[in-house]
Biopython code that builds the backbone (N, CA, C, O; Angstrom):
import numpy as np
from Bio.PDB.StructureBuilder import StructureBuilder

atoms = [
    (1, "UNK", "N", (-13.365, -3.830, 5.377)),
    (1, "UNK", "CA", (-12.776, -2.643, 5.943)),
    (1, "UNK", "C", (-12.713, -1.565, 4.860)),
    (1, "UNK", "O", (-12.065, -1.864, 3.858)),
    (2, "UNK", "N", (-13.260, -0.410, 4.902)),
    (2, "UNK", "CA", (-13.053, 0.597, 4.524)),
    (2, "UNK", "C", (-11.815, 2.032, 4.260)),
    (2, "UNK", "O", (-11.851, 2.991, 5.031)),
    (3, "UNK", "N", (-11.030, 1.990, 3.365)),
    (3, "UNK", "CA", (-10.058, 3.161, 3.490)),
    (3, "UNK", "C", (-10.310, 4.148, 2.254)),
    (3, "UNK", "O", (-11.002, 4.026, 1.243)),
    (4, "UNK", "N", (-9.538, 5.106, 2.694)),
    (4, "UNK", "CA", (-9.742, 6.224, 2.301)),
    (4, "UNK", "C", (-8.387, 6.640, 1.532)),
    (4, "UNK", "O", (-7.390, 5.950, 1.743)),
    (5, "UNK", "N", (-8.299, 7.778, 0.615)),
    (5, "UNK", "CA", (-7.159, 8.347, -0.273)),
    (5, "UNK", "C", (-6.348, 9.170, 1.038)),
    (5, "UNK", "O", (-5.118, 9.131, 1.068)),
    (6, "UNK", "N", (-6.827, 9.629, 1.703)),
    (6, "UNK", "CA", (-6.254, 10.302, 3.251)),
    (6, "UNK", "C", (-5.080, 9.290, 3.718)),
    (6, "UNK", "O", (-3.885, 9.124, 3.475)),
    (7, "UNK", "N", (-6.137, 8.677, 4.564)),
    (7, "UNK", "CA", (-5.160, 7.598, 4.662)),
    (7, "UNK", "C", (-4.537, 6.560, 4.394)),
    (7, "UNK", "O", (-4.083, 5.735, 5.188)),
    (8, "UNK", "N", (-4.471, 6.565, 2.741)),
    (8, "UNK", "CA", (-3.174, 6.100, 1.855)),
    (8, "UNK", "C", (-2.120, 7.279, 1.949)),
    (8, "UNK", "O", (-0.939, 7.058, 2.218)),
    (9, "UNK", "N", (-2.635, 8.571, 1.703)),
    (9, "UNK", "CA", (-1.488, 9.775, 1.384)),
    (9, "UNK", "C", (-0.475, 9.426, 3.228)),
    (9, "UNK", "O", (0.749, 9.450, 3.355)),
    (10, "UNK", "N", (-1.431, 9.162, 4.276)),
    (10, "UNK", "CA", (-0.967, 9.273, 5.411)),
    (10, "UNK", "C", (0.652, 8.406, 5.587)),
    (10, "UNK", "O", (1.768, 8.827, 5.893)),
    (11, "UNK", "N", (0.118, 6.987, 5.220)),
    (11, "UNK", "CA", (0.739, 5.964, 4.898)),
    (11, "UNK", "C", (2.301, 6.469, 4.233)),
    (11, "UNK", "O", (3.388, 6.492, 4.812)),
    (12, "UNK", "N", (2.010, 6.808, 2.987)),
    (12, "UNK", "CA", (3.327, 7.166, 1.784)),
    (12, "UNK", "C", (3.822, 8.311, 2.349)),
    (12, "UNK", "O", (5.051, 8.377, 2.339)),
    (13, "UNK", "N", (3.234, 9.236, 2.841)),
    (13, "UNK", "CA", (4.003, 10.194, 3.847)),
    (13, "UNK", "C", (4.905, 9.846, 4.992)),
    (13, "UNK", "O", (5.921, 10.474, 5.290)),
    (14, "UNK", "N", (4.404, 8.701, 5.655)),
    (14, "UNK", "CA", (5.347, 8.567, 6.669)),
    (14, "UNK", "C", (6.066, 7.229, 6.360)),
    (14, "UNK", "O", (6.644, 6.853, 7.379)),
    (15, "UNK", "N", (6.263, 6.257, 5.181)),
    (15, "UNK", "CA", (7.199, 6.010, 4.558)),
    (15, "UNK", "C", (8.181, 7.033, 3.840)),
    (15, "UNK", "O", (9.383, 7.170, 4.068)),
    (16, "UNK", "N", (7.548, 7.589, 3.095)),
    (16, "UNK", "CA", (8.692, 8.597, 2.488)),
    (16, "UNK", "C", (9.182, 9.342, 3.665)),
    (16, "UNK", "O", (10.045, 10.095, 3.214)),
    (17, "UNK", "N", (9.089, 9.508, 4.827)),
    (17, "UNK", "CA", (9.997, 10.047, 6.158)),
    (17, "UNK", "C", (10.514, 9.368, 6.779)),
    (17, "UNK", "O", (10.829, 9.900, 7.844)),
    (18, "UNK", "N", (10.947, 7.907, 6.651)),
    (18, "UNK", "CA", (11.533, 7.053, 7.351)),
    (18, "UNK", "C", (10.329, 6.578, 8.768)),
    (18, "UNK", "O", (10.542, 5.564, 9.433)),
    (19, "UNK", "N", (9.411, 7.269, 8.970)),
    (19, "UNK", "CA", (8.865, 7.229, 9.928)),
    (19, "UNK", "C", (7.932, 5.660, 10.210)),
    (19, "UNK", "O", (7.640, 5.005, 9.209)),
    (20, "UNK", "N", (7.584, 5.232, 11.363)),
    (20, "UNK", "CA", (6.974, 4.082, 11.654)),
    (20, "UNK", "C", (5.886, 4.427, 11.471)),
    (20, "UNK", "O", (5.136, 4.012, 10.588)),
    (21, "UNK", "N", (5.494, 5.809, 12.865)),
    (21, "UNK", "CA", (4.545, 6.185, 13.284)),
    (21, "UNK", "C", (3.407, 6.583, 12.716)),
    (21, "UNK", "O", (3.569, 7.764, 12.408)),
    (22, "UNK", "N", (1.796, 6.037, 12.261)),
    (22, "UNK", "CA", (1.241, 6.935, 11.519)),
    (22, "UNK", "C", (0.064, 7.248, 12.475)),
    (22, "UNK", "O", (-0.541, 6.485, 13.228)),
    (23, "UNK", "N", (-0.109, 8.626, 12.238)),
    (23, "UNK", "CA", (-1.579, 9.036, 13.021)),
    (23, "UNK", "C", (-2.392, 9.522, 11.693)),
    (23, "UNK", "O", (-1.997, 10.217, 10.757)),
    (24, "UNK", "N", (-3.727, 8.888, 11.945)),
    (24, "UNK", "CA", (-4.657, 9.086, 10.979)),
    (24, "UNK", "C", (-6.625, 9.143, 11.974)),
    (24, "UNK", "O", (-7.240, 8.411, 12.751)),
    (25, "UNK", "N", (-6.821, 10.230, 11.400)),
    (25, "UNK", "CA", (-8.299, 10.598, 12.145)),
    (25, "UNK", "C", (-7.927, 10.058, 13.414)),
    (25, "UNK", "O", (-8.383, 8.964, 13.748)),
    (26, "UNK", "N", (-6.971, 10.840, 14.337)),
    (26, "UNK", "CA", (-6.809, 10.250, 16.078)),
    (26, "UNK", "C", (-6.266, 8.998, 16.214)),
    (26, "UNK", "O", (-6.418, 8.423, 17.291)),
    (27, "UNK", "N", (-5.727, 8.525, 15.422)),
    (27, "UNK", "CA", (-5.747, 6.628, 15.974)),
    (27, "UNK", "C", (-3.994, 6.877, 15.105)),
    (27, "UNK", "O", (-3.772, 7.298, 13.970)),
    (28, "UNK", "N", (-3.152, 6.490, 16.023)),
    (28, "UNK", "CA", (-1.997, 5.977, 15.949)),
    (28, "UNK", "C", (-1.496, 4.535, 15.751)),
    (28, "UNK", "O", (-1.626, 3.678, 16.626)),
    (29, "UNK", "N", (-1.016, 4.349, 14.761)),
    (29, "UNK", "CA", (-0.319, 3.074, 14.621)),
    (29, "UNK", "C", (1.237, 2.976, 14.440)),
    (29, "UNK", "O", (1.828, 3.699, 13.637)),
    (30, "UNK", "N", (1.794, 2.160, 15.128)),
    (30, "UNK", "CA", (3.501, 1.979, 14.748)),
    (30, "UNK", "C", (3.891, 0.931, 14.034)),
    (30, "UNK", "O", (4.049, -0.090, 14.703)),
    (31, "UNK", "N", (4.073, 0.857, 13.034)),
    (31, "UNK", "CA", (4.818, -0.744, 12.704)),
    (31, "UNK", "C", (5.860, -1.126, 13.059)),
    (31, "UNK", "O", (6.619, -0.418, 13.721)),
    (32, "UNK", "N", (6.102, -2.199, 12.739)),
    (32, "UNK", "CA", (7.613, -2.870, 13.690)),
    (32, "UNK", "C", (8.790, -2.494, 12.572)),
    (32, "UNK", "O", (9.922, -2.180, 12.937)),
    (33, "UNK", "N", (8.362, -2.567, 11.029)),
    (33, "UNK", "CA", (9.225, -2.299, 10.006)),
    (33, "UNK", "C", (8.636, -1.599, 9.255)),
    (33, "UNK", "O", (7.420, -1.413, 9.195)),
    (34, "UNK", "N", (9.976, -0.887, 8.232)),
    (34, "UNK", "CA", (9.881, -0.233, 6.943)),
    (34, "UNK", "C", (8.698, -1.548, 6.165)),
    (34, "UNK", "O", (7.602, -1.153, 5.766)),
    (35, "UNK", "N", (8.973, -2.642, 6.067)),
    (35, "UNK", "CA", (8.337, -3.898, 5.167)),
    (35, "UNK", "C", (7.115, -3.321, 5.744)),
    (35, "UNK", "O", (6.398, -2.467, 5.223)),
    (36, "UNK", "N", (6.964, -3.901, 6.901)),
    (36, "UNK", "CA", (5.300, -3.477, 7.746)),
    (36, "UNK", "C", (4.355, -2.703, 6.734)),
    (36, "UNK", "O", (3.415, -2.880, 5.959)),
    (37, "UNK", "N", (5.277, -1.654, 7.277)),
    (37, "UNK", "CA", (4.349, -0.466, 6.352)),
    (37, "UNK", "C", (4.085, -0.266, 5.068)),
    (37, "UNK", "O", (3.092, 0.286, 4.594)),
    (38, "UNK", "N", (4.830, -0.645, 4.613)),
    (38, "UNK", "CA", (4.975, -0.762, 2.612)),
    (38, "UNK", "C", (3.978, -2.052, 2.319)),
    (38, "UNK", "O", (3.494, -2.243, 1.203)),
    (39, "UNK", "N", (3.738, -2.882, 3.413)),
    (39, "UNK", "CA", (2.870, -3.780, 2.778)),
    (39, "UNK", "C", (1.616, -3.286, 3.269)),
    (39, "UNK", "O", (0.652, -3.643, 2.591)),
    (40, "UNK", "N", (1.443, -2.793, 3.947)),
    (40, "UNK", "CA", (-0.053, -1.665, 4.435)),
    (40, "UNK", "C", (-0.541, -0.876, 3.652)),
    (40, "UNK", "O", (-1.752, -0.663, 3.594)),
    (41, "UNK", "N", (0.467, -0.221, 2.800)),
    (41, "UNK", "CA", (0.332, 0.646, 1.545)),
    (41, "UNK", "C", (-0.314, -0.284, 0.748)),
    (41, "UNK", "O", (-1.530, -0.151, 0.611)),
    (42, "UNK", "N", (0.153, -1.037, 0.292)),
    (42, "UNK", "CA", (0.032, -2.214, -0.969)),
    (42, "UNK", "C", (-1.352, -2.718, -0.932)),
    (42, "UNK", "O", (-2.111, -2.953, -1.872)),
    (43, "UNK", "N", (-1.569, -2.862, 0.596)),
    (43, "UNK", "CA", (-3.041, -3.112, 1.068)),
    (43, "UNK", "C", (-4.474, -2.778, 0.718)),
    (43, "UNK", "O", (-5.538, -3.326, 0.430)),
    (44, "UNK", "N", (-3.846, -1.392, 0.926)),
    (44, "UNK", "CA", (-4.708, 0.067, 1.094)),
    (44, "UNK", "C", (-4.589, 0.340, -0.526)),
    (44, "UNK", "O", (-5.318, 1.263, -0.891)),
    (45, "UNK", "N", (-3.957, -0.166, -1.376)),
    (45, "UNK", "CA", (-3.748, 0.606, -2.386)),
    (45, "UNK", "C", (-4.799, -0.346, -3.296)),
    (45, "UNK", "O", (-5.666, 0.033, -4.082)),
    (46, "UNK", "N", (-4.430, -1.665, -2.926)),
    (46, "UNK", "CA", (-5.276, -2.879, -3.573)),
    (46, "UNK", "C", (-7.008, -2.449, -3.341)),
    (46, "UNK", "O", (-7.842, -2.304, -4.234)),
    (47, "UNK", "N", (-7.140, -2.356, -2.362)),
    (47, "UNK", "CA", (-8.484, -1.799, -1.741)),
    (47, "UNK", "C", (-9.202, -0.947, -2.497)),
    (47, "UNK", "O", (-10.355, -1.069, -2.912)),
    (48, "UNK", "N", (-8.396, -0.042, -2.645)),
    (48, "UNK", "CA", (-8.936, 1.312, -3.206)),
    (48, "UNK", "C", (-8.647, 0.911, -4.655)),
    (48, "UNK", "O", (-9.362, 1.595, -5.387)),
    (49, "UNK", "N", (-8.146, 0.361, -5.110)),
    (49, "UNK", "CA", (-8.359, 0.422, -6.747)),
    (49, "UNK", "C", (-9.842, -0.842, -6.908)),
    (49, "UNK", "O", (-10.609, -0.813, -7.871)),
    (50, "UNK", "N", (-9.914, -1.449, -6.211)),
    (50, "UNK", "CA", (-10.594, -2.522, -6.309)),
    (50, "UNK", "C", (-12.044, -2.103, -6.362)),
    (50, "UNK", "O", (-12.907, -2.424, -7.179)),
    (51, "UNK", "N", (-12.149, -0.980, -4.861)),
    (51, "UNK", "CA", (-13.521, -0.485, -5.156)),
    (51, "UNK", "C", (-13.665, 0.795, -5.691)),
    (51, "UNK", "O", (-14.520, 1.475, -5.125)),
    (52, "UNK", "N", (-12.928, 1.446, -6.850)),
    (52, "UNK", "CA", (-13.005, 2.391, -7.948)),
    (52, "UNK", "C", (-13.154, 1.564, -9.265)),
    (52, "UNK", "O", (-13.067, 2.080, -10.379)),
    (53, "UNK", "N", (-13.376, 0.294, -9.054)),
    (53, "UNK", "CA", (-12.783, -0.529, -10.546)),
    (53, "UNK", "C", (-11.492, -0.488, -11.166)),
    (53, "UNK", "O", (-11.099, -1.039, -12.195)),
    (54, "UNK", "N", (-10.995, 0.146, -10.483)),
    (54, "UNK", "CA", (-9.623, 0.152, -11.167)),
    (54, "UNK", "C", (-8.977, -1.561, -11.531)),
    (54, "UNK", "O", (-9.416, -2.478, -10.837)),
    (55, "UNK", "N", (-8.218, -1.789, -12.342)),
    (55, "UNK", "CA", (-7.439, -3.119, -12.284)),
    (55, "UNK", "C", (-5.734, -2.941, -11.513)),
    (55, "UNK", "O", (-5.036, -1.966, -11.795)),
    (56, "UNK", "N", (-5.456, -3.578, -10.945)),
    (56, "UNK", "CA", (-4.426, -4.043, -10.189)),
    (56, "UNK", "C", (-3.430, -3.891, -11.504)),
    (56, "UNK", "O", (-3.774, -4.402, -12.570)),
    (57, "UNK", "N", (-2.366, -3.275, -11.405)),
    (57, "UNK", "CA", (-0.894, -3.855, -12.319)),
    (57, "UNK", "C", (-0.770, -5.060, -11.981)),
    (57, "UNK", "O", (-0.830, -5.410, -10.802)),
    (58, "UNK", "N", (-0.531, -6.068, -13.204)),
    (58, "UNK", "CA", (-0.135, -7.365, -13.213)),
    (58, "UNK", "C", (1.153, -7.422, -14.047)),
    (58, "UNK", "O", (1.048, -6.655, -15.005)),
    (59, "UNK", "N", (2.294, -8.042, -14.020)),
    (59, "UNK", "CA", (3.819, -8.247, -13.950)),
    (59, "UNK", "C", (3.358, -9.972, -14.311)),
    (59, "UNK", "O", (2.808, -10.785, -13.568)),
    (60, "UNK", "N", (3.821, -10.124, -15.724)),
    (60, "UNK", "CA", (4.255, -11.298, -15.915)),
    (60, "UNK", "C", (5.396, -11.801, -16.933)),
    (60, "UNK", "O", (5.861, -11.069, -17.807)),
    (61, "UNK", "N", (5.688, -12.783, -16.777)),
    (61, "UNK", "CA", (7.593, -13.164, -17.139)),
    (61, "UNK", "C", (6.863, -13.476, -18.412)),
    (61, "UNK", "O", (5.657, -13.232, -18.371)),
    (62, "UNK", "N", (7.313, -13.939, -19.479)),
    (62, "UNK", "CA", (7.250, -14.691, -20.903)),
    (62, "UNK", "C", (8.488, -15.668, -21.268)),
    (62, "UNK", "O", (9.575, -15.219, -21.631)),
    (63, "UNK", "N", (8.290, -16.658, -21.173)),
    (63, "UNK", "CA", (9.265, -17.697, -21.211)),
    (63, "UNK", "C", (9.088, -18.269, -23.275)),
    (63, "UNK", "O", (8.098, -18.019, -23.964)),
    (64, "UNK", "N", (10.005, -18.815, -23.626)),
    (64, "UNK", "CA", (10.641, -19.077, -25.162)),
    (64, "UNK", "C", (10.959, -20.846, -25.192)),
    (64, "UNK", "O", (11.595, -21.445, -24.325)),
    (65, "UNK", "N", (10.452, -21.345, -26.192)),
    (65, "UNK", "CA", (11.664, -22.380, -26.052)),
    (65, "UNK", "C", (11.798, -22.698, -27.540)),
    (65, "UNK", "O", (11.001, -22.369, -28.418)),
    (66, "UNK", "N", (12.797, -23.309, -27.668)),
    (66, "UNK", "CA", (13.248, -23.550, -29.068)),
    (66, "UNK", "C", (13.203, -24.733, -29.576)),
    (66, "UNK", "O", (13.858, -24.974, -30.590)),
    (67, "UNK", "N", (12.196, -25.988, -28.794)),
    (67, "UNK", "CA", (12.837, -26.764, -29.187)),
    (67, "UNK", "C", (10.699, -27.687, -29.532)),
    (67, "UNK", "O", (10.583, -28.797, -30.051)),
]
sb = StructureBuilder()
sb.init_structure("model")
sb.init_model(0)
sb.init_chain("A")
sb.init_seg("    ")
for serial, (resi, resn, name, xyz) in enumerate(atoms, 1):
    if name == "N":
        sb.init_residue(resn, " ", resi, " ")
    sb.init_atom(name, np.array(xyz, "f"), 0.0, 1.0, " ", f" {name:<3s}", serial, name[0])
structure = sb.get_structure()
């Protein structure tokens, strides 16, 4: 599947409005939740860095031991 910077901006726009609803090039979608949609972003965001080459932020813990 193919996305676009459009409709990522579409996405974070109608999160940042509380909104469900997104219309993008004619085609309406509602999600059921705030989560819904934030993980659609995350989606769309993975996507698009993936096919720019970009690398993904990676988050990792570092654990110690003393013994």
């Amino acid at each position: 599947m193919t996305f676009t910077q459009t409709e990522l901006d579409a996405l974070k726009q109608a999160y940042a409005s509380g909104a469900l609803r997104v219309t993008h090039e004619g085609k309406t979608v509602e999600y059921g939740s705030e989560a819904d949609l934030l993980r659609r972003i995350r989606v769309v965001e993975g996507e698009l860095n993936n096919s720019s080459g970009q690398n993904c932020s990676l988050v990792s813990f570092a654990s110690f031991s003393r013994g």
